[in-house]
KOLBARO-65278 format. One record per residue (C-alpha): x, z, y. Coordinates in Angstrom, 2 decimals, padded with zeros to 5 digits. Example, Ala and Ser with C-alpha at 12.3 -4.5 7.8 and 13.67 -1.06 7.14 Angstrom:
2
TORNU	u	w	v
TORNU	012.30	007.80	-004.50 $
TORNU	013.67	007.14	-001.06 $
end
This chain:
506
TORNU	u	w	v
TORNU	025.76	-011.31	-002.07 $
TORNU	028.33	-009.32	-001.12 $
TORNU	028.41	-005.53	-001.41 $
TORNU	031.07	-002.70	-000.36 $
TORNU	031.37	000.96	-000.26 $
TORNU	030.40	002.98	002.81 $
TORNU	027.07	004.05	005.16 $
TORNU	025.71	001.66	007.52 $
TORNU	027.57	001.59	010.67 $
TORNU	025.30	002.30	013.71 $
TORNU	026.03	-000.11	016.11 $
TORNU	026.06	000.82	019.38 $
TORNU	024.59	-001.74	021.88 $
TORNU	024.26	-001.68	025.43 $
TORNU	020.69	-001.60	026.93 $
TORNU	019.94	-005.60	027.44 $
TORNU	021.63	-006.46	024.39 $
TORNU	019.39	-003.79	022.59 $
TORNU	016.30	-005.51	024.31 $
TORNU	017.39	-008.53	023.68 $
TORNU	017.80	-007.90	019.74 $
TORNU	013.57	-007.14	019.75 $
TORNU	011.95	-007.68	023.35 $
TORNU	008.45	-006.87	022.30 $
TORNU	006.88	-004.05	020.15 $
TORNU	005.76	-007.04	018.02 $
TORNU	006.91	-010.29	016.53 $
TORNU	006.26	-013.51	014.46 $
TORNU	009.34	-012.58	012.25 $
TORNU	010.71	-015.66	013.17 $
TORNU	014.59	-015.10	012.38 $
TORNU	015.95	-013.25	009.28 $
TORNU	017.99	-010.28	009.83 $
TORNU	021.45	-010.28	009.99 $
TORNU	024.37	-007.35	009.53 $
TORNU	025.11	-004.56	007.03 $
TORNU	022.38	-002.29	005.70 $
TORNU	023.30	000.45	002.75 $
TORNU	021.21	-000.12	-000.37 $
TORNU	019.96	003.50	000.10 $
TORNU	018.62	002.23	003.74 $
TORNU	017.27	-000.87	001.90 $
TORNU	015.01	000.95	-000.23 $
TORNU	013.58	003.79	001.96 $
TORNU	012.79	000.89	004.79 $
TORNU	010.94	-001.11	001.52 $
TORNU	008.79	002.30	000.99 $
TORNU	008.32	002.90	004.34 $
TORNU	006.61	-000.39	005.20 $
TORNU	004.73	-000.40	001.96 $
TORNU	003.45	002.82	002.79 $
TORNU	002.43	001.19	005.99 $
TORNU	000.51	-001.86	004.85 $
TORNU	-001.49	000.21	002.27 $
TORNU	-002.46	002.41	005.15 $
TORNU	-003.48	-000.36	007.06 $
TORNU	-005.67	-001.71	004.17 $
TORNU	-007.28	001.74	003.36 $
TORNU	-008.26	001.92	007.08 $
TORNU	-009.16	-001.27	007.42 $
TORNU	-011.67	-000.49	004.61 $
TORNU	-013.04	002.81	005.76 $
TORNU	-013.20	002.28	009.51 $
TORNU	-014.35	-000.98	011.76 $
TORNU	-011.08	-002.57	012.64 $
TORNU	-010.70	-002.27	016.56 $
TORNU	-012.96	000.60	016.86 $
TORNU	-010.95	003.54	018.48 $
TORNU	-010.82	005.52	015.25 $
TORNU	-009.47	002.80	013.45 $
TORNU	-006.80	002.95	016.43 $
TORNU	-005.60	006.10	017.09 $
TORNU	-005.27	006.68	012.92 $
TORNU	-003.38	003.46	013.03 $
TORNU	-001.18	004.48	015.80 $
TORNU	-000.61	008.19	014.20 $
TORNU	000.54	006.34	010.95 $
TORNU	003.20	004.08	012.78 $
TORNU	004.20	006.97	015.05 $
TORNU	004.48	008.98	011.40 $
TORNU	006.34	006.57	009.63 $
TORNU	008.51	005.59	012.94 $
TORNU	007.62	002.35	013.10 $
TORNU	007.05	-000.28	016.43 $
TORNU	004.17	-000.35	018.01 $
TORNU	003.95	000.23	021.62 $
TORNU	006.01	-001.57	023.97 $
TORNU	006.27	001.27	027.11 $
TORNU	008.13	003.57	024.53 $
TORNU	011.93	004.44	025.29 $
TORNU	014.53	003.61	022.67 $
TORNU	012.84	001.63	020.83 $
TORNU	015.32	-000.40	019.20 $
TORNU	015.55	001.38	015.60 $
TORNU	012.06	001.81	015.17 $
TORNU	011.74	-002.48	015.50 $
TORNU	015.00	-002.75	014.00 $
TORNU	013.50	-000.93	011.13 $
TORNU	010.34	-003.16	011.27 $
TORNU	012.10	-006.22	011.25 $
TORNU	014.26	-005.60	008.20 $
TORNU	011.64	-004.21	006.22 $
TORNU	009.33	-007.12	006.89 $
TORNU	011.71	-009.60	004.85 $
TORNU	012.41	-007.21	002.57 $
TORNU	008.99	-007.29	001.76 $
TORNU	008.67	-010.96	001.64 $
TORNU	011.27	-010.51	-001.23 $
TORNU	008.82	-008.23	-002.93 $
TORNU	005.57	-009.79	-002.34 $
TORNU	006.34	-013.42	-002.61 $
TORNU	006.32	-013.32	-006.58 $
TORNU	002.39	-014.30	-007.23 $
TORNU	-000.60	-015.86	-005.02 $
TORNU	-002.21	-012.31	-005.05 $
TORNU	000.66	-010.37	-003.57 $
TORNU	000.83	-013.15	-000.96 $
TORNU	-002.72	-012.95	-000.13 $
TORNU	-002.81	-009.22	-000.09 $
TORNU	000.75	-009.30	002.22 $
TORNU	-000.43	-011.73	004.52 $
TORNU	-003.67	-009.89	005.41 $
TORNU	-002.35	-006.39	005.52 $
TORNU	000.53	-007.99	008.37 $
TORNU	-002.37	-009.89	009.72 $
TORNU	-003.89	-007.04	010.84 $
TORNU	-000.90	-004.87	011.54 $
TORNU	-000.52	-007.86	014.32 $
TORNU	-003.85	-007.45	015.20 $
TORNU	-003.97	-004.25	015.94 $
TORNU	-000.05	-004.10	018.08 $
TORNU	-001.16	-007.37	020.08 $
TORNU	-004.60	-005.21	021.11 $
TORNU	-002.54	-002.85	022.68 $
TORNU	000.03	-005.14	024.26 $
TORNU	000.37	-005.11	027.99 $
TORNU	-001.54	-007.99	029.61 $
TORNU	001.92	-008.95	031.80 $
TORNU	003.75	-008.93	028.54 $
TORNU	001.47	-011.45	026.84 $
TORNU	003.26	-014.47	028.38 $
TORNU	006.68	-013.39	027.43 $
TORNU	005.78	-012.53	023.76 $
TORNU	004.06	-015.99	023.57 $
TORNU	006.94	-017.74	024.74 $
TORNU	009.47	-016.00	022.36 $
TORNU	007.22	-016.54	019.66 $
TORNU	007.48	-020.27	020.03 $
TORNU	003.94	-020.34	020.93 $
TORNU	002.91	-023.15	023.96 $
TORNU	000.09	-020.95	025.31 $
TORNU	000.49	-020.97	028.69 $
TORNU	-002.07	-019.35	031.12 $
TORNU	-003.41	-021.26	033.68 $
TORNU	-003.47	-020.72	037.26 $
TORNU	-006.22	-019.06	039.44 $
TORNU	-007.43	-022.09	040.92 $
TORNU	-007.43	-024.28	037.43 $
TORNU	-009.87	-021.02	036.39 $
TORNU	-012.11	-021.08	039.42 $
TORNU	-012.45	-024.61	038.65 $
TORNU	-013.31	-024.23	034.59 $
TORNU	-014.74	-020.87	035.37 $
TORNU	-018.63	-021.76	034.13 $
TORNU	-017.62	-024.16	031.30 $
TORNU	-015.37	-021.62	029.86 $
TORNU	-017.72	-019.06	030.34 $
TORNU	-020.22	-021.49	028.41 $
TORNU	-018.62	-022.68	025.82 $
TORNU	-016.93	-019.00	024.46 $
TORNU	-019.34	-016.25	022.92 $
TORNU	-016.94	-013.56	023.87 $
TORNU	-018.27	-013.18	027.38 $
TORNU	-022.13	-013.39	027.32 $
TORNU	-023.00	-014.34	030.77 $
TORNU	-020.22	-012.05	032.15 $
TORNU	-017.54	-012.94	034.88 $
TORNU	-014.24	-014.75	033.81 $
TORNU	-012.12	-012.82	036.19 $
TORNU	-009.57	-011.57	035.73 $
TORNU	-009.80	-012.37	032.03 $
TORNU	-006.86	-014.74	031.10 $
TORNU	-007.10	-018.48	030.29 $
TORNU	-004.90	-019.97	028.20 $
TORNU	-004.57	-023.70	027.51 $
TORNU	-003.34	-024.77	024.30 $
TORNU	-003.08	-028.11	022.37 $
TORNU	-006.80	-028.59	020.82 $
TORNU	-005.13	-029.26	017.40 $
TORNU	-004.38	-025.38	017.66 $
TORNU	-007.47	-024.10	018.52 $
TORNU	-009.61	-025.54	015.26 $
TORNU	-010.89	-022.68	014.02 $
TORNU	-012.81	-022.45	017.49 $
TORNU	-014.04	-025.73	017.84 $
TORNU	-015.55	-025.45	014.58 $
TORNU	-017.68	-022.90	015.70 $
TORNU	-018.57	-023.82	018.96 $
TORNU	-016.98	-021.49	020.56 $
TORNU	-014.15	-022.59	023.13 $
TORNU	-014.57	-025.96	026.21 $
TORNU	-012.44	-028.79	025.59 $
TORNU	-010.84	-031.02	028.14 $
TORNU	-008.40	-034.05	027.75 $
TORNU	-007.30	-032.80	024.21 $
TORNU	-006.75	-029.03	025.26 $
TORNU	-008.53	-026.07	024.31 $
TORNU	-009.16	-023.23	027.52 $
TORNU	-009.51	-020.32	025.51 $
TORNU	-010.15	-016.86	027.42 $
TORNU	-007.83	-014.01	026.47 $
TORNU	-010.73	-012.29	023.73 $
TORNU	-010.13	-015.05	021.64 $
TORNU	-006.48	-015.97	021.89 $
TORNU	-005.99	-012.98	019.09 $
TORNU	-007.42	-015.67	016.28 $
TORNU	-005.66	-018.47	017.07 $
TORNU	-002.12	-016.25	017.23 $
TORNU	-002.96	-014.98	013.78 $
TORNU	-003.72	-018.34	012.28 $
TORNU	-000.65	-019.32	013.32 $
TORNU	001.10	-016.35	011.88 $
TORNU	-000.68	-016.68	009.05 $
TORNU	000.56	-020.74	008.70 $
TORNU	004.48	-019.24	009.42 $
TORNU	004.48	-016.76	006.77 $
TORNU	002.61	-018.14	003.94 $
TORNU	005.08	-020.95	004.50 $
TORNU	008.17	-018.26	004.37 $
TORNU	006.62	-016.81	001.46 $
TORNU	006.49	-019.94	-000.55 $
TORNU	010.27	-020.44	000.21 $
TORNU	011.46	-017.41	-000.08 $
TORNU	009.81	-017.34	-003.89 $
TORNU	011.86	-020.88	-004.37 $
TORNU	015.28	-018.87	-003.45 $
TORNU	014.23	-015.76	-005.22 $
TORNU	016.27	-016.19	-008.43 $
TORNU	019.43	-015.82	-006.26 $
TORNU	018.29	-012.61	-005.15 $
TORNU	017.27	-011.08	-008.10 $
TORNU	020.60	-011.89	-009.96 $
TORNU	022.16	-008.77	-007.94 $
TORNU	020.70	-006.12	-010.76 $
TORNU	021.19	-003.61	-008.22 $
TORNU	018.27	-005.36	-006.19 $
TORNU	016.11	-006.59	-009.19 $
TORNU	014.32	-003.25	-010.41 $
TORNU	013.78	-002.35	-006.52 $
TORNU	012.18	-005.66	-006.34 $
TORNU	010.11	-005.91	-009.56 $
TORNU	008.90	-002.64	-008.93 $
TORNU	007.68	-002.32	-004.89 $
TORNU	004.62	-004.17	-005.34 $
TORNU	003.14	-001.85	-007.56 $
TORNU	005.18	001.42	-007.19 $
TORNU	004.12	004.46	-006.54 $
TORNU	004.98	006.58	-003.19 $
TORNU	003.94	009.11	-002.63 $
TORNU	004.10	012.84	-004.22 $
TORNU	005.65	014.12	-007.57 $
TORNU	003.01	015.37	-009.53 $
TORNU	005.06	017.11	-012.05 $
TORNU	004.90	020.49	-013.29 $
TORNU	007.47	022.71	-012.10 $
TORNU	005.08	025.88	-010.61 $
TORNU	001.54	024.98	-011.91 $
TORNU	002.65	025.20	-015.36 $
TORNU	000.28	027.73	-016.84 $
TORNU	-002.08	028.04	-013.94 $
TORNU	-005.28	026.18	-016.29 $
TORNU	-006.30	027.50	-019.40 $
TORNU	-007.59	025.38	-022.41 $
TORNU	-011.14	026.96	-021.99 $
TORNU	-011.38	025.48	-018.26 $
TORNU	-010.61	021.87	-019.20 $
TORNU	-014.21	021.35	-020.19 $
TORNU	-015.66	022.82	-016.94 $
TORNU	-012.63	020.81	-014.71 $
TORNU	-013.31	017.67	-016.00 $
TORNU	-016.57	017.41	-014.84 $
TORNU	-016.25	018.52	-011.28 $
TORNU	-012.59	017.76	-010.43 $
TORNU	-011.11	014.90	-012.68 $
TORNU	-011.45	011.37	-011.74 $
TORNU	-013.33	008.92	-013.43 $
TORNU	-010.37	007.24	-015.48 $
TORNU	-009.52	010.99	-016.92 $
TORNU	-013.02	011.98	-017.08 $
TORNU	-013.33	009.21	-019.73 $
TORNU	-010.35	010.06	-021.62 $
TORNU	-011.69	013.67	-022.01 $
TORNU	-015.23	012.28	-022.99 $
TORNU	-013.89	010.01	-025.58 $
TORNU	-011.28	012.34	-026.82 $
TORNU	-014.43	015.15	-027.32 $
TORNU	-016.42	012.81	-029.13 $
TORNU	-014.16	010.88	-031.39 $
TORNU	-011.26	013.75	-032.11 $
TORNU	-008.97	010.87	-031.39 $
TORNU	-007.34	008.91	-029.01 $
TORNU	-004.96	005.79	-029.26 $
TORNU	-001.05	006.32	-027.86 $
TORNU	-002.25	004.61	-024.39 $
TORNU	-004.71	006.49	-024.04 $
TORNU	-002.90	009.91	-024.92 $
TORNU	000.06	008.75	-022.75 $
TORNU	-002.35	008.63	-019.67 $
TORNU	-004.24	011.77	-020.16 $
TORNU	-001.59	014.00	-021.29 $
TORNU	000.90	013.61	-018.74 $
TORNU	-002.34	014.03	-016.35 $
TORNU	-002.96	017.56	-018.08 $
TORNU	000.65	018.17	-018.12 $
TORNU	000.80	017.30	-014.04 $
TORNU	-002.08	020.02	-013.45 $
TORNU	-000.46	022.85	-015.20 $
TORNU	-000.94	022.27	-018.84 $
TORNU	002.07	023.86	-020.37 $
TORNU	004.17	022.45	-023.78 $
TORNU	002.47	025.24	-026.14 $
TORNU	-001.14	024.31	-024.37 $
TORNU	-000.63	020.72	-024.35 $
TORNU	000.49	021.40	-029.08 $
TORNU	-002.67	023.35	-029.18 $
TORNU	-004.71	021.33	-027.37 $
TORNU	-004.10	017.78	-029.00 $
TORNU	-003.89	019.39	-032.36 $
TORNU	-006.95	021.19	-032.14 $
TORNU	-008.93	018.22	-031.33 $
TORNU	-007.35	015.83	-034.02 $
TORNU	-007.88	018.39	-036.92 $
TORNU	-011.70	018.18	-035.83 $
TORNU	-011.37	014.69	-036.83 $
TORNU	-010.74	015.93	-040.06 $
TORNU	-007.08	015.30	-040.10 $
TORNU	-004.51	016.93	-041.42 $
TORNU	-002.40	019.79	-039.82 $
TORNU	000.90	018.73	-041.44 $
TORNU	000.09	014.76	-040.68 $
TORNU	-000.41	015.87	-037.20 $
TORNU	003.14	018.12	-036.86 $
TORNU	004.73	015.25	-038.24 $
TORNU	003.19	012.55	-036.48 $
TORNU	002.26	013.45	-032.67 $
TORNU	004.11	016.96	-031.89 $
TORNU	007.51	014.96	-031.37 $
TORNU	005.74	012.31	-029.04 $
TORNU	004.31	015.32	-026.83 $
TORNU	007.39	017.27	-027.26 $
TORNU	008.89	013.66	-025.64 $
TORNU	006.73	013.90	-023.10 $
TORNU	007.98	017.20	-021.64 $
TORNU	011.23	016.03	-021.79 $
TORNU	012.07	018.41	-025.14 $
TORNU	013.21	015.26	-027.24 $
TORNU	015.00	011.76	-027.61 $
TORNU	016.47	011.03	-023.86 $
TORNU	015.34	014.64	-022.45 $
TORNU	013.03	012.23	-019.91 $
TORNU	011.09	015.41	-018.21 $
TORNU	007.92	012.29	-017.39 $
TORNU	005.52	012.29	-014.71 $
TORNU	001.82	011.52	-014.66 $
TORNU	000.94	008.29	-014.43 $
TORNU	000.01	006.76	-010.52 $
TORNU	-003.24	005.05	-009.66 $
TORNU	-001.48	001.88	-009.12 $
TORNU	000.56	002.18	-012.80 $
TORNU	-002.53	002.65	-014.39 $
TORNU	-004.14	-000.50	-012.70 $
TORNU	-000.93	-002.62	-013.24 $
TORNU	000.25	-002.10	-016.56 $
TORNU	-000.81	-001.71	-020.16 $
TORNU	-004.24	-003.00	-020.25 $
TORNU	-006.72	-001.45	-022.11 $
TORNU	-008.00	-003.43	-025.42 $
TORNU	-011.14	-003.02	-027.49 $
TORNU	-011.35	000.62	-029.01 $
TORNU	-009.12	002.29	-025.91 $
TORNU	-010.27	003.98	-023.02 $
TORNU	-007.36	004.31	-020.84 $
TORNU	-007.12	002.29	-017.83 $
TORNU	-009.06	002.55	-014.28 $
TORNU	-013.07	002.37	-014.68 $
TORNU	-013.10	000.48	-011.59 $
TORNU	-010.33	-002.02	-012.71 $
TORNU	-010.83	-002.38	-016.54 $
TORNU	-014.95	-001.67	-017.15 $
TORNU	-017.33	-004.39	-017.18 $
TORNU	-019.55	-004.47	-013.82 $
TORNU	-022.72	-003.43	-015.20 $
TORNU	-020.82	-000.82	-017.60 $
TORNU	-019.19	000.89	-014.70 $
TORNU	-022.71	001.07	-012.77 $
TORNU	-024.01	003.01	-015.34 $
TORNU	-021.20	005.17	-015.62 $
TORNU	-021.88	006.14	-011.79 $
TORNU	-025.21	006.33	-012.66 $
TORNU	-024.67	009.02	-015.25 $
TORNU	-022.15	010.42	-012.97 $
TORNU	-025.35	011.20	-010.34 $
TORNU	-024.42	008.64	-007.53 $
TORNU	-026.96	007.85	-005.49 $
TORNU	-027.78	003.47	-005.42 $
TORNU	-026.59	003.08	-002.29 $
TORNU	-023.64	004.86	-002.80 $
TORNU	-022.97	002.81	-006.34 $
TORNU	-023.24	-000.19	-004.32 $
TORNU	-020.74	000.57	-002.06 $
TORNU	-018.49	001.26	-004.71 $
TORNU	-019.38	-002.08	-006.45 $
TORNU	-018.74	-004.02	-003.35 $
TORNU	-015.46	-002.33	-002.94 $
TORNU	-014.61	-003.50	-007.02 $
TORNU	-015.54	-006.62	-006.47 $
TORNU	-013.06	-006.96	-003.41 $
TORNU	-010.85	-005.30	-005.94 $
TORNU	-010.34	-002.43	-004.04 $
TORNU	-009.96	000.02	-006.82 $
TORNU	-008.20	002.73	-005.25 $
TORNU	-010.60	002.85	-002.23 $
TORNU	-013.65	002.73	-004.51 $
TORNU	-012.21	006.00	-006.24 $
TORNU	-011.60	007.54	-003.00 $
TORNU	-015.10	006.68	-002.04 $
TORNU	-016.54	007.94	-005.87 $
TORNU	-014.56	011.30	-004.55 $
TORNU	-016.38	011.36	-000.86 $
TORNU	-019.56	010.85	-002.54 $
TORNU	-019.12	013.76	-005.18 $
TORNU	-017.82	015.77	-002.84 $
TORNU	-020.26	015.91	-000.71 $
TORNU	-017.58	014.30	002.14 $
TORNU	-017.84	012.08	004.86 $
TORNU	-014.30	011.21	005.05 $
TORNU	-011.77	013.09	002.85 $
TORNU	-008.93	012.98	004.91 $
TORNU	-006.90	011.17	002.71 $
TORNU	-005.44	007.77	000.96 $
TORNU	-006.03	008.42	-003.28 $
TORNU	-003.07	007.23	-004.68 $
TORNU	-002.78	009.56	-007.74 $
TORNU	-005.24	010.81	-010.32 $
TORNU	-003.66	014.43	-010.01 $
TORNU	-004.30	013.93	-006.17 $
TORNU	-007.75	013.70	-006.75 $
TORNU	-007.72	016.60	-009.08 $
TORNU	-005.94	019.08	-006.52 $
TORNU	-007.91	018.10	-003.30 $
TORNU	-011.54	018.41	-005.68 $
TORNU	-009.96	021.61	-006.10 $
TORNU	-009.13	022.66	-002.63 $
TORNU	-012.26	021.46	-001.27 $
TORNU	-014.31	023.91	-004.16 $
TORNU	-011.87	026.47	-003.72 $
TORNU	-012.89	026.46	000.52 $
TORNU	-009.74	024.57	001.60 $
TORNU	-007.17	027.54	-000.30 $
TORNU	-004.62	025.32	-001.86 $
TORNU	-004.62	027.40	-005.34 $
TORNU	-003.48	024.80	-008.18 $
TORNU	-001.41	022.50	-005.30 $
TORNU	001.25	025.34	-004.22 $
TORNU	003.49	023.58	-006.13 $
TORNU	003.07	020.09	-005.34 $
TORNU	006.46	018.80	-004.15 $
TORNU	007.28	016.64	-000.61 $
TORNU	006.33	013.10	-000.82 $
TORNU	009.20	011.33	-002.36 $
TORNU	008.95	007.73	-004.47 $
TORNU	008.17	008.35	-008.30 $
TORNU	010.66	008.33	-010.81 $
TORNU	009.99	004.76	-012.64 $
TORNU	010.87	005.91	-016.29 $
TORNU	010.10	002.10	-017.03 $
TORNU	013.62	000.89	-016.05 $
TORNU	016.19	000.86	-018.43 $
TORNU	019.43	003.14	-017.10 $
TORNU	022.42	000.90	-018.06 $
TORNU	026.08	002.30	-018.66 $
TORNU	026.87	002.09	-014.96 $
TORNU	023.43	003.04	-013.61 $
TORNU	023.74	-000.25	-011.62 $
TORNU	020.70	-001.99	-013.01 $
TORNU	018.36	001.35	-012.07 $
TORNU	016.86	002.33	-008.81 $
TORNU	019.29	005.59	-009.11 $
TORNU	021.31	003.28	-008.06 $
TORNU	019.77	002.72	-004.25 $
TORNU	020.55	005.90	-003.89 $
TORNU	024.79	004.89	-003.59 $
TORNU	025.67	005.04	-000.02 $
TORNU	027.29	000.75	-000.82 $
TORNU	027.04	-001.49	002.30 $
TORNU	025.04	-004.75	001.36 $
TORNU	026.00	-007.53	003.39 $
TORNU	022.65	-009.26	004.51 $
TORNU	024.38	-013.14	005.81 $
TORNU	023.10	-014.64	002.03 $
TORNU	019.84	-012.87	002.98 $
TORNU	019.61	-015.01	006.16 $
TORNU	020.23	-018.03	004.32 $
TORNU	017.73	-017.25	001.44 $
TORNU	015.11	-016.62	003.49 $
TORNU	015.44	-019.66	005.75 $
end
């Protein structure tokens, strides 16, 4: 793979050769991209889409998918994030540009284990879904066609004819009138799904299948196409990853963390140590509200577990001096030693702020970095309750954390779906006092700052200094001599030529 120094150059195509590049608001993702994009480009259209998909999953999971509020907050989020999705929009080419590229980069990403397939395939699944309800009925034909599908509607008179055994034979309709719903016939080896069920009229090896329930067999075929990409696209992976410019951007996206810097900056000193106590049980989450808990009742806490929570503290105002006091206070209740202490934790915290070794100035730990990495072991409590706890150990914790049964159902439902960021969010609505909070929980110090809003009457007082949603810093790659092998590195304005892409993805 090729690379070169220089911004992407804009090209700058006539009308029909712009349409031509991406005729339809959607696709089947069919052809790999091809042309120059800049590394920086490459990473922000990565975020952008993954920010995307995990929208589409929360909503998927908090609203009834077709339902108009599932809609129009679907639409605001790909209107937000400037991607595709409807096809009477002017100038439209960047916007699918955009969601082309950042589809296969994706694949690249999310190709790497059987659950980052599964979890990619569904969350496109229903990104289809949702931009094929939406599609004009005169552009259904054409889209078909250009996806290589041989759906072809049939005539008015072939439907007159068919009109009562199609009506029949498909649950969709329930006694209602065919016209001027579409028919489409398709090869009955297509339509399976259907026939299982009962649901569609066969006739000399074809399947007539009315327009409601064309949508399933369109994304069982997309999901055929791209779990077969995704399988070959983790064969050619390897060649990919040697580029170490691409490899940290790679290994990192499935898990990584977009969305605000929690660090410290203006909060510092807005908590005092007296209010921890009193905050932790009405606006930390549950995997800090454990932390504090065990740290209270065992003056102790293993170098996971103090990782986790103090950068947490640190990220809602706890200052250097607080954060000395604080810890040290604690361990000498465990009946340890000042001087042991000074010599063996203050330099660690000191790290922490950034006041020793590499000057790293860290930030608190993201839902999905606490899910992903460093599992807890027997005698820790770090980790995510809903990812790490036994079943029936969590459901007591909600119990003793006054959640009604119902409510702790939900939640386990949600855990056993392994939905653990949604189940959170859902712990927060119910504690709360909520019915929707407004908001995707991504962070632990998110959770903290909107409990804190919402007690405070909606005045922002400990989030003033919360800064505009950029990506993490990922203190977990290595910076080499030339910064080449870091994610610093995206940020070079280099040309990467994406003609090896094509071929690696094919």
């Amino acid at each position: 793979m090729e690379f070169s120094g220089g911004k992407r150059k804009k090209l700058r195509l006539a009308d029909d050769q712009r349409n031509a590049c991406y005729p339809h608001s959607l696709q089947f993702y069919l052809q790999p991209p091809s042309g120059n994009v800049s590394l920086t480009e490459f990473e922000t259209l990565a975020i952008d889409r993954v920010k995307l998909l995990k929208s589409v999953e929360n909503l998927g999971l908090s609203y009834m998918k077709g339902t108009e509020q599932y809609q129009s907050k679907l639409e605001a989020e790909l209107r937000k994030l400037k991607f595709s999705y409807r096809e009477s929009l002017e100038d439209e080419y960047e916007p699918r540009r955009k969601d082309h590229i950042s589809h296969f980069i994706l694949r690249l990403a999310y190709c790497q284990s059987e659950d980052l397939r599964r979890w990619f395939i569904q969350q496109e699944m229903d990104l289809l879904r949702f931009r094929f309800s939406i599609l004009p009925k005169d552009k259904i034909q054409s889209f078909l066609k250009d996806s290589h599908l041989q759906f072809e509607a049939i005539s008015d008179e072939e439907k007159t004819v068919r009109e009562q055994d199609i009506i029949a034979s498909s649950s969709s309709f329930g006694g209602a009138q065919l016209d001027p719903e579409s028919v489409y016939k398709i090869p009955f080896a297509e339509a399976l799904d259907l026939f299982r069920g009962r649901k569609v009229y066969l006739e000399n090896g074809f399947a007539y299948v009315p327009h409601k329930d064309i949508v399933a067999i369109i994304l069982n075929e997309f999901r055929t196409k791209l779990s077969k990409a995704l399988a070959l696209t983790a064969r050619s992976l390897p060649a990919v990853q040697s580029d170490e410019r691409l490899q940290p951007l790679l290994n990192h996206l499935s898990h990584s963390y977009t969305g605000q810097d929690y660090s410290t900056q203006g909060n510092a000193g807005k908590i005092s140590l007296d209010q921890i106590d009193s905050l932790s049980t009405k606006s930390f989450p549950p995997c800090m509200r454990q932390l504090h808990k065990a740290l209270r009742e065992n003056h102790h806490l293993r170098h996971g577990g103090r990782m986790q929570y103090g950068l947490f503290l640190k990220g809602i105002g706890l200052t250097l001096e607080q954060a000395l006091q604080f810890w040290k206070q604690e361990f000498i209740r465990g009946n340890m030693d000042p001087d042991k202490f000074d010599k063996g934790y203050s330099y660690n915290i000191r790290h922490s702020y950034g006041k020793e070794g590499k000057r790293t100035d860290y930030t608190p730990y993201s839902c999905m970095k606490i899910i992903l990495t460093n599992t807890p072991g027997q005698g820790d409590y770090h980790g995510c309750p809903f990812r790490h706890s036994d079943p029936e150990l969590l459901r007591q914790k909600l119990q003793a954390y006054k959640i009604p049964p119902a409510g702790i159902s939900q939640i386990l439902d949600l855990v056993k779906g392994t939905h653990y960021q949604v189940a959170c969010q859902k712990f927060f609505e119910m504690t709360h006092n909520v019915d929707d909070c407004g908001f995707s929980l991504s962070h632990p110090n998110q959770f903290f700052f909107e409990s804190q809003r919402i007690l405070s009457g909606g005045k922002d007082i400990k989030k003033d200094s919360v800064q505009p949603e950029t990506p993490q810093p990922r203190p977990s790659v290595q910076r080499s001599k030339d910064s080449s092998s870091t994610l610093d590195s995206l940020s070079s304005a280099l040309d990467m030529d994406l003609e090896e892409l094509e071929e690696l993805l094919q």
